[in-house]
py3Dmol code that shows the C-alpha trace and the ligand (Angstrom):
import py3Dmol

protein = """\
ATOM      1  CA  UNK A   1     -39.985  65.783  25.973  1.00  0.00           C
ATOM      2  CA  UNK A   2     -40.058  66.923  29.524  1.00  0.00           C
ATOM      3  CA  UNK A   3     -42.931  68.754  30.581  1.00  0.00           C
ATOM      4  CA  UNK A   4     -43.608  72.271  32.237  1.00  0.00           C
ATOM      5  CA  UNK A   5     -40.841  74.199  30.490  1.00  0.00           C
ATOM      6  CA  UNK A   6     -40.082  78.048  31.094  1.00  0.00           C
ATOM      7  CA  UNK A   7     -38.430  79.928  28.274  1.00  0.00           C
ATOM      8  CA  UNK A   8     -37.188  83.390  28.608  1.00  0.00           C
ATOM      9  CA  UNK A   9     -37.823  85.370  25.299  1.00  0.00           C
ATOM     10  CA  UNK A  10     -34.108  87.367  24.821  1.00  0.00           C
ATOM     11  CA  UNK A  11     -35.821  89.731  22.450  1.00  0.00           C
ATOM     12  CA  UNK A  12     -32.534  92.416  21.568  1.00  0.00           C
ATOM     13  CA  UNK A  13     -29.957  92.522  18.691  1.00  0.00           C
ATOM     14  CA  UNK A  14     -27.484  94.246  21.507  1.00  0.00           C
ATOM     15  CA  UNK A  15     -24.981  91.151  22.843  1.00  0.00           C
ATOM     16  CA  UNK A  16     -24.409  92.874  25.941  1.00  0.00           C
ATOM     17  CA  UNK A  17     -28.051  92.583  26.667  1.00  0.00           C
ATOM     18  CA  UNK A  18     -27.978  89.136  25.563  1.00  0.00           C
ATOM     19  CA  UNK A  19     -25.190  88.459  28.124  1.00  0.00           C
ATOM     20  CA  UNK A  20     -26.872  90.022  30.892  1.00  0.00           C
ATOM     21  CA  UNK A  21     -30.042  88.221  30.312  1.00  0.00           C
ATOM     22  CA  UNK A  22     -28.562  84.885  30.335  1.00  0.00           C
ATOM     23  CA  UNK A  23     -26.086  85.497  33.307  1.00  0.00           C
ATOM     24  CA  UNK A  24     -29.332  86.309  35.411  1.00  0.00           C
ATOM     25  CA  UNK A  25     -31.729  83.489  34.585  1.00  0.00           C
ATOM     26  CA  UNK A  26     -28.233  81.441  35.732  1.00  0.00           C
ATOM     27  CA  UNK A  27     -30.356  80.430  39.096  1.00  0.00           C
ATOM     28  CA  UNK A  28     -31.055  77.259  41.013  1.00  0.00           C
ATOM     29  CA  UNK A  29     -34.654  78.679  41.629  1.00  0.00           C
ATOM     30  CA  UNK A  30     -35.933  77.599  38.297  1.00  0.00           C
ATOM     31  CA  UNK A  31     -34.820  76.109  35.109  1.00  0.00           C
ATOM     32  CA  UNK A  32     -35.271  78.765  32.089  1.00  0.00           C
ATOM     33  CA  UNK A  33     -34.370  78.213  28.572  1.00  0.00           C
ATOM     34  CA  UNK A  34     -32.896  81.080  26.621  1.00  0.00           C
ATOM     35  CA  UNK A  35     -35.125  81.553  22.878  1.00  0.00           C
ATOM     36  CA  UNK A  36     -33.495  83.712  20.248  1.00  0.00           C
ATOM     37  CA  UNK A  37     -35.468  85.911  18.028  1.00  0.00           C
ATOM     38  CA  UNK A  38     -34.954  87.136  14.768  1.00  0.00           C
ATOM     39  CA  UNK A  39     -33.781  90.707  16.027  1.00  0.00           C
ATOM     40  CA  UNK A  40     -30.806  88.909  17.307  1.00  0.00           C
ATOM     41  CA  UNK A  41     -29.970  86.253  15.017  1.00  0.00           C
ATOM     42  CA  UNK A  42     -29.585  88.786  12.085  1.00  0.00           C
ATOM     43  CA  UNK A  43     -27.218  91.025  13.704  1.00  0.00           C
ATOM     44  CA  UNK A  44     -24.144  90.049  13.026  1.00  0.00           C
ATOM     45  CA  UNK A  45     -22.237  89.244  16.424  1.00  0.00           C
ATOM     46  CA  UNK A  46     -25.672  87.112  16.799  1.00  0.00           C
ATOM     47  CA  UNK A  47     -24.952  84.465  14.360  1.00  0.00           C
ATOM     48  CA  UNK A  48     -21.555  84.416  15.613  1.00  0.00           C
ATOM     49  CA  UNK A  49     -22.133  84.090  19.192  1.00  0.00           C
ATOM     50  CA  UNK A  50     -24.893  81.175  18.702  1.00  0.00           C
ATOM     51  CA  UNK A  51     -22.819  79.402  16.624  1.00  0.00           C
ATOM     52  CA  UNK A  52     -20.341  78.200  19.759  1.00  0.00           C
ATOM     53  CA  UNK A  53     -23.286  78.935  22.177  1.00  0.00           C
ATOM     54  CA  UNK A  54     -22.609  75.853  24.578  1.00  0.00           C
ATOM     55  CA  UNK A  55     -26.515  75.945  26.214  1.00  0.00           C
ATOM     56  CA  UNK A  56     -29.612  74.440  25.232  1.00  0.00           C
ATOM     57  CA  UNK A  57     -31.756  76.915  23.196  1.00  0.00           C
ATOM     58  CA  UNK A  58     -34.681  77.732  20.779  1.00  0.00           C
ATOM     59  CA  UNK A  59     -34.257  79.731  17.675  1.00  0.00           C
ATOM     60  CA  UNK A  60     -37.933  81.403  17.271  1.00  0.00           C
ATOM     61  CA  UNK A  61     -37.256  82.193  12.907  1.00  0.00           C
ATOM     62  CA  UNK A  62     -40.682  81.194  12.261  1.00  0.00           C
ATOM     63  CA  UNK A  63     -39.603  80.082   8.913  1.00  0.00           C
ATOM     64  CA  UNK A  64     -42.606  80.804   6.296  1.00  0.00           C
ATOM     65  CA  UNK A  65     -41.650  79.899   2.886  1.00  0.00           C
ATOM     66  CA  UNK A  66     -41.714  77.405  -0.145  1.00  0.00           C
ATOM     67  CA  UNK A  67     -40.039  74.151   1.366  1.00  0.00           C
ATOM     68  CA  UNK A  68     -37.408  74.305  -0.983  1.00  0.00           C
ATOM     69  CA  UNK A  69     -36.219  77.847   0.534  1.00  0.00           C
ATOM     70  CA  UNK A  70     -37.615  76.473   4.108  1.00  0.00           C
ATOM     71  CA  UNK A  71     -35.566  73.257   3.773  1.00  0.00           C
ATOM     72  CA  UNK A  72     -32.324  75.462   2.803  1.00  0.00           C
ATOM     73  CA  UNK A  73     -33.018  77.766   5.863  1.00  0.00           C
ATOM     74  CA  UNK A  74     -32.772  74.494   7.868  1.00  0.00           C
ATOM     75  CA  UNK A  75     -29.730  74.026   6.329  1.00  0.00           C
ATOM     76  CA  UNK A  76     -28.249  76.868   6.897  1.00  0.00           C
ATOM     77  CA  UNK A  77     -28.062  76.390  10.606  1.00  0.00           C
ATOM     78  CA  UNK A  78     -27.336  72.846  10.751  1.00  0.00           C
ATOM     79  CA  UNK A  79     -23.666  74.067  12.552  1.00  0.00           C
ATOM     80  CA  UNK A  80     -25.906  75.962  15.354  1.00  0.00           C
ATOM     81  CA  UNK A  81     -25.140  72.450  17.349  1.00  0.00           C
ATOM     82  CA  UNK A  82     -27.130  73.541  20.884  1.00  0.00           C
ATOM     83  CA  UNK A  83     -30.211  74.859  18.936  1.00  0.00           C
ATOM     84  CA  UNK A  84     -33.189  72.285  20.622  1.00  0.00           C
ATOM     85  CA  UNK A  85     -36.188  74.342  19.208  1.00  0.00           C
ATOM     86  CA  UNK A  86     -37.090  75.895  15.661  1.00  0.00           C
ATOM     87  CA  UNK A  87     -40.305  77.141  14.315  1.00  0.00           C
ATOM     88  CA  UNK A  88     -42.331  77.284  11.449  1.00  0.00           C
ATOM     89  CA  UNK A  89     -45.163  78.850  10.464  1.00  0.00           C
ATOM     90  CA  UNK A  90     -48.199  76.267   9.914  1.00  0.00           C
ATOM     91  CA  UNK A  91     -49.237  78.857   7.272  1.00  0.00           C
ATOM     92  CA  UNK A  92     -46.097  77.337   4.942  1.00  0.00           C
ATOM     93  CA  UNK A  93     -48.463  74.088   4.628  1.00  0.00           C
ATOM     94  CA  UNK A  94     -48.436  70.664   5.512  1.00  0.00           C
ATOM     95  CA  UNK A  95     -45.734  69.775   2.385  1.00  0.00           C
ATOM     96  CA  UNK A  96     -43.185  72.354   4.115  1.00  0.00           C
ATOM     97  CA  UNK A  97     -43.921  70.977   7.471  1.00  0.00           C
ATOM     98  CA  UNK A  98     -43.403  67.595   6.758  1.00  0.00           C
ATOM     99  CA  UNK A  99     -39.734  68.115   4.717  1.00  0.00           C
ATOM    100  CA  UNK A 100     -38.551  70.656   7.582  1.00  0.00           C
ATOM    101  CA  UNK A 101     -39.446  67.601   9.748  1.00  0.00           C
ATOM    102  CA  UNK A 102     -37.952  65.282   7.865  1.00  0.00           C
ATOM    103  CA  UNK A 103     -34.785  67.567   7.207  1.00  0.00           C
ATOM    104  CA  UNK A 104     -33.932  68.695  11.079  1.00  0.00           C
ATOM    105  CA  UNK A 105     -34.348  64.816  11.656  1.00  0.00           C
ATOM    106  CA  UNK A 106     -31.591  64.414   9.529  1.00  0.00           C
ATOM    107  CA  UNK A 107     -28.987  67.364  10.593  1.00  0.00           C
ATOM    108  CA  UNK A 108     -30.020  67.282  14.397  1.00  0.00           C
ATOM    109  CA  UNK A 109     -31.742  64.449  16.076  1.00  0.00           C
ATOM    110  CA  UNK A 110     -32.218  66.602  18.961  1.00  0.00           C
ATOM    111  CA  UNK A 111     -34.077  69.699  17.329  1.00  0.00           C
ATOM    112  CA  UNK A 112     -37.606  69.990  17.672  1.00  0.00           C
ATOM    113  CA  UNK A 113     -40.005  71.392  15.147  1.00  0.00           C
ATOM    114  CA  UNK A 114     -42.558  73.762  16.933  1.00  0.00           C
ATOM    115  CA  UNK A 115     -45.433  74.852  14.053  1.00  0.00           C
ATOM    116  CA  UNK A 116     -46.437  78.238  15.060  1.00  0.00           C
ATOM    117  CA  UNK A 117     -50.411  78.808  14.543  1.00  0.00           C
ATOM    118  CA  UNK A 118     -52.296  81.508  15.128  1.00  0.00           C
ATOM    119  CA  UNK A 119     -49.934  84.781  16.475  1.00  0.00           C
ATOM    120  CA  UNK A 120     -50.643  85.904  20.327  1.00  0.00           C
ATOM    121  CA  UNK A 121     -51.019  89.511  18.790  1.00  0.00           C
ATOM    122  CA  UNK A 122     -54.001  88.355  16.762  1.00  0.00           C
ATOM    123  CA  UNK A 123     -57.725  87.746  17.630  1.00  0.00           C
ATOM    124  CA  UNK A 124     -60.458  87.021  15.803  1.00  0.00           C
ATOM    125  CA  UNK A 125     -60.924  90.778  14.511  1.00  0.00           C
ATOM    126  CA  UNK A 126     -57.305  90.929  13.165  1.00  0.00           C
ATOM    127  CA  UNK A 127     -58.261  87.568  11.444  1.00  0.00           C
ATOM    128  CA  UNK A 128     -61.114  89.062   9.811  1.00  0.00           C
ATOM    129  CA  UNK A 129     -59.022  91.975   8.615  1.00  0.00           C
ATOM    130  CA  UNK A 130     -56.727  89.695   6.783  1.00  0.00           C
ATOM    131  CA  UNK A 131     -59.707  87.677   5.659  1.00  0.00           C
ATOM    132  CA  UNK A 132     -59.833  84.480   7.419  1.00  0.00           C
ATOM    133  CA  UNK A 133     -63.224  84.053   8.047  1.00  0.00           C
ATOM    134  CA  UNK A 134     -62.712  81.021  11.266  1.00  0.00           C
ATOM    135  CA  UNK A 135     -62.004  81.696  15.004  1.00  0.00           C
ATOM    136  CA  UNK A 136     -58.876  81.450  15.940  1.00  0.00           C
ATOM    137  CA  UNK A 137     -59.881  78.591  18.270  1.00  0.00           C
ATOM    138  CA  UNK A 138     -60.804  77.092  15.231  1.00  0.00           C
ATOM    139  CA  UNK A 139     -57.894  77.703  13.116  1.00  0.00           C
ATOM    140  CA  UNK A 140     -55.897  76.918  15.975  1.00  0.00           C
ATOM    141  CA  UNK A 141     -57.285  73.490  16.550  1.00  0.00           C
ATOM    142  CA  UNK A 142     -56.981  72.610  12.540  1.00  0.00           C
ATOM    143  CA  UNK A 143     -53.420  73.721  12.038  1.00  0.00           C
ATOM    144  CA  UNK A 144     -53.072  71.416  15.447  1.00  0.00           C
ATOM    145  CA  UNK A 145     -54.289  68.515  12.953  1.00  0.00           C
ATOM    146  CA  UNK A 146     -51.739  69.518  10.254  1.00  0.00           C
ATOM    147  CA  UNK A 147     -48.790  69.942  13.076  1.00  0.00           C
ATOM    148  CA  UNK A 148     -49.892  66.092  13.847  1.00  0.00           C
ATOM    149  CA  UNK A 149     -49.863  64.758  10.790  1.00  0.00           C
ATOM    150  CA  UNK A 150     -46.618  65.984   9.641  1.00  0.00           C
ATOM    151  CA  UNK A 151     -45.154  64.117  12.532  1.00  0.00           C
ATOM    152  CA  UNK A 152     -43.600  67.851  13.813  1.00  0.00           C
ATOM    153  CA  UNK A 153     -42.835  68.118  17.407  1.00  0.00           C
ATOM    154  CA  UNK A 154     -44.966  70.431  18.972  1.00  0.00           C
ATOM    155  CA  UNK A 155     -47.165  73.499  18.357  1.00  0.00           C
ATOM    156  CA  UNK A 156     -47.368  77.399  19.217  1.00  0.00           C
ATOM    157  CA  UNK A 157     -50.417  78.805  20.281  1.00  0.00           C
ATOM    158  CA  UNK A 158     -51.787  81.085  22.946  1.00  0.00           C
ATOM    159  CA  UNK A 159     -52.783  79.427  26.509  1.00  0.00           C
ATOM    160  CA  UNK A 160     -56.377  80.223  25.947  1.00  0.00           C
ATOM    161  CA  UNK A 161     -56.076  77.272  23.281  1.00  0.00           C
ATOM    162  CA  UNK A 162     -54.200  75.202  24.849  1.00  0.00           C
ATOM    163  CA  UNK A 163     -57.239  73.303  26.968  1.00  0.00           C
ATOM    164  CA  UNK A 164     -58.833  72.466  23.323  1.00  0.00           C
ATOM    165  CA  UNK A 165     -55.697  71.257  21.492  1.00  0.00           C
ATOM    166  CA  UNK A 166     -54.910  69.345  24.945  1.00  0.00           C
ATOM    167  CA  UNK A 167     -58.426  67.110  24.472  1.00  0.00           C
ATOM    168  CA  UNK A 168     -57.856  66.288  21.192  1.00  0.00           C
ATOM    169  CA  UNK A 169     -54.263  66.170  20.687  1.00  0.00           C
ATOM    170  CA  UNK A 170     -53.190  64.815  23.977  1.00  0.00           C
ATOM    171  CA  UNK A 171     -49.455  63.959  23.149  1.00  0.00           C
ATOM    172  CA  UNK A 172     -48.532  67.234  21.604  1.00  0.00           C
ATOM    173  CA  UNK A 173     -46.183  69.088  23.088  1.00  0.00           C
ATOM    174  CA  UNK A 174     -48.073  73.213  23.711  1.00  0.00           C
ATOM    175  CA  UNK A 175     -45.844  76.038  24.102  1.00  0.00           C
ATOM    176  CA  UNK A 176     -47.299  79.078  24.975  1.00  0.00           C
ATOM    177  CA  UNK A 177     -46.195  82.662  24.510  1.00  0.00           C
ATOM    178  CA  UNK A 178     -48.438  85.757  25.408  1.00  0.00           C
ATOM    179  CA  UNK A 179     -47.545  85.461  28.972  1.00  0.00           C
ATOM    180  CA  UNK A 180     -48.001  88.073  31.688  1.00  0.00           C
ATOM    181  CA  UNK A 181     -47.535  88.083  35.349  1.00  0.00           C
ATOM    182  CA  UNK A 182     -50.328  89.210  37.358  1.00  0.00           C
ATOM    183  CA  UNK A 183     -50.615  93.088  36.626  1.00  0.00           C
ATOM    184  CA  UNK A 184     -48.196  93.625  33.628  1.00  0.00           C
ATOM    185  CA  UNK A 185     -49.090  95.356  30.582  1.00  0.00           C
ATOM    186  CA  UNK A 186     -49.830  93.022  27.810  1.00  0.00           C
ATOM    187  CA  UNK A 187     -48.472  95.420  24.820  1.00  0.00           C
ATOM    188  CA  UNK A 188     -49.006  94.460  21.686  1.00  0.00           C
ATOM    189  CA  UNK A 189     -50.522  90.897  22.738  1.00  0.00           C
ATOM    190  CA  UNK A 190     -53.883  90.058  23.017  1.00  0.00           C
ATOM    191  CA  UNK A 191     -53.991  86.440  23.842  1.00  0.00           C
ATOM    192  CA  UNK A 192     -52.469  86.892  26.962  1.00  0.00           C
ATOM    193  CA  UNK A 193     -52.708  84.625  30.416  1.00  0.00           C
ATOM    194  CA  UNK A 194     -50.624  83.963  33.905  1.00  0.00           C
ATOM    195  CA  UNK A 195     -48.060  81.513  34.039  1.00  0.00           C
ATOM    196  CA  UNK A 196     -49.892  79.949  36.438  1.00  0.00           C
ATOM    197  CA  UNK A 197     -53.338  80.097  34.584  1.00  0.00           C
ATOM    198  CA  UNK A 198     -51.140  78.704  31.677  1.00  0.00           C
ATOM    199  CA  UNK A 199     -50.164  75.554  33.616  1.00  0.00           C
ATOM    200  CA  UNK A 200     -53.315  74.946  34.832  1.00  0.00           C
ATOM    201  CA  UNK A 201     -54.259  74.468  30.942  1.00  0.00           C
ATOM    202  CA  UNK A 202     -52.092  71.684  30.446  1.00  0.00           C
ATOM    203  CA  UNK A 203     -49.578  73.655  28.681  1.00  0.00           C
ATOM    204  CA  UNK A 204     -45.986  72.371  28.526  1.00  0.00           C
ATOM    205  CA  UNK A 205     -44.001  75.266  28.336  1.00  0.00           C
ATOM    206  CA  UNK A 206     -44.325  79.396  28.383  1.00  0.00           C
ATOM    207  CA  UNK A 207     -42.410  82.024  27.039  1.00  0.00           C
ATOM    208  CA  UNK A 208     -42.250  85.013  28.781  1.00  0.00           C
ATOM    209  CA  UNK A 209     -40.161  87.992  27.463  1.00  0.00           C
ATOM    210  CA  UNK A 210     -41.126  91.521  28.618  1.00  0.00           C
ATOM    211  CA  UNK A 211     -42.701  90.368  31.942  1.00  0.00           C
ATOM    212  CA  UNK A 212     -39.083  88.979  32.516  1.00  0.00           C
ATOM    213  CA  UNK A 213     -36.762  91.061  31.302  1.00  0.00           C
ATOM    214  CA  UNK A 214     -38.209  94.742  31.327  1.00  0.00           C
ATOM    215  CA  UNK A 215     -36.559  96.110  34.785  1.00  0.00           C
ATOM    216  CA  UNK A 216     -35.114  94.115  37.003  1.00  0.00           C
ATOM    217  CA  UNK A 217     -34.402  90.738  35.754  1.00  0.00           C
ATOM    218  CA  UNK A 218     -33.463  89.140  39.143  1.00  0.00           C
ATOM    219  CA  UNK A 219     -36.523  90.666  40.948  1.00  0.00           C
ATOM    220  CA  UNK A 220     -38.661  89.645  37.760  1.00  0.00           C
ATOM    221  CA  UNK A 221     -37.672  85.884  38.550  1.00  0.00           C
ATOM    222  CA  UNK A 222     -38.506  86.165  42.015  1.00  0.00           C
ATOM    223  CA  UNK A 223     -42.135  87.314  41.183  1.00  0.00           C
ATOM    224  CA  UNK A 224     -42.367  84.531  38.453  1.00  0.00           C
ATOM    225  CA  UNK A 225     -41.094  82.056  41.548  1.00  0.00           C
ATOM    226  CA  UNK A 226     -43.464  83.543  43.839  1.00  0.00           C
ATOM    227  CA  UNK A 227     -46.596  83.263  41.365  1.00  0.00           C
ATOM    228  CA  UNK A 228     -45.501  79.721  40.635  1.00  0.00           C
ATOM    229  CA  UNK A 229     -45.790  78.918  44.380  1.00  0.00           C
ATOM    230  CA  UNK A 230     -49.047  80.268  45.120  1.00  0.00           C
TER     231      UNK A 230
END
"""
ligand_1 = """\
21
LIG
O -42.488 90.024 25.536
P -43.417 88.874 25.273
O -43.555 87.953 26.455
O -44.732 89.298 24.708
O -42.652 88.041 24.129
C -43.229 86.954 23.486
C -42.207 86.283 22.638
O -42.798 85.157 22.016
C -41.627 87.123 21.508
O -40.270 86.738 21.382
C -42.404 86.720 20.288
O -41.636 86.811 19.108
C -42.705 85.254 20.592
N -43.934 84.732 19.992
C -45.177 85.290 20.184
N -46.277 84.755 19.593
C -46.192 83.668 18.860
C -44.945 83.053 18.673
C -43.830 83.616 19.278
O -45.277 86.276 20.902
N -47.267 83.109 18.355
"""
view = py3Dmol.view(width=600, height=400)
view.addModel(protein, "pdb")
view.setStyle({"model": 0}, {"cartoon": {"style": "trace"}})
view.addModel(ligand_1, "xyz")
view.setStyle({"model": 1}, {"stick": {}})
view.zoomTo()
view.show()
């Protein structure tokens, strides 16, 4: 998998939005991949429109389930043809991990399993509250071991992570939401770095959603260009 990738989060249910979103990242400045959320792929004209979707994109369902039900929710989108990236939680276990592997490998050849670990609006009180009683760094790092051995394709984790999975698991590919550009508001995440901080932890791809598309898209880009080039 190529390196260095920037995804743009296209976090609304409204396909007017949608369109406007991807007719603005349409720019020779930098190469950004569209990722669908759930918002979107429930509504209605959602499914619809990603089912003749002719670009390259992720579909962020973060399936958690049995892997019977997980397997059949593969299934189910085995005629979404462009769809490169799905996740999964790592919380579903290493059995569901390794038969949603197995089962993308044979519908799509091209889709990549991302396990999603630890959420970038968690930290290691929220754990606590739910009753985990490791770090996320550490939880992090052993779900990175599961991810592995299930022979999935990459994992989802915050950047601050990304420097310890890196050393250990040096071939995985580390995607990285809970981006913000210099002087946004983080919101509800609280993992949060720069692109450019990102990068510089080995990372292989962000997604950035609010810092992108809140106001103006176009000018948004030209920060995120500017950042990159300092
Ligand atoms: O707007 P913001 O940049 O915070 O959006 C982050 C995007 O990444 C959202 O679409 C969210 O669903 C997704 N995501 C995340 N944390 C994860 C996995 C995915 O924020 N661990």
């Amino acid at each position: 998998m190529r390196k260095n990738k920037i995804f743009i989060a296209c976090d609304t249910s409204n396909l007017s939005e949608i369109k406007k979103i991807l007719k603005q990242i349409q720019t020779n400045k930098l190469e950004i991949i569209p990722k669908f959320g759930l918002q979107f792929f429930y509504s209605k004209k959602g499914r619809k429109f990603l089912e003749s979707f002719k670009k390259d994109f992720w579909l962020d369902l973060k399936i958690n389930d049995i892997p019977q039900t997980a397997l059949s929710a593969i299934d189910s989108i085995k005629d979404l043809k462009r769809c490169r990236y799905i996740t999964v939680h790592v919380n579903g276990g290493l059995e569901m991990l390794k038969m949603i592997k197995k089962k993308t490998k044979s519908i799509n050849k091209n889709l990549k399993v991302l396990g999603v670990t630890i959420l970038t609006s968690l930290n290691n009180k929220s754990l606590k509250e739910i009753g985990y009683t490791k770090s996320v760094e550490q939880l992090v790092l052993k779900q990175a071991g599961l991810i592995k051995k299930s022979g999935c394709d990459g994992i989802v984790c915050s950047a601050q992570e990304a420097n310890i999975v890196k050393k250990k698991y040096k071939k995985l590919f580390i995607v990285t939401p809970g981006i913000r550009l210099p002087g946004d508001n983080a919101n509800d995440q609280l993992r949060v770095m720069t692109p450019n901080d990102a990068f510089r932890n080995k990372v292989s791809g962000i997604v950035m959603g609010r810092s992108l598309v809140r106001g103006n898209i176009k000018k948004n880009i030209q920060r995120l260009v500017n950042h990159l080039n300092k």
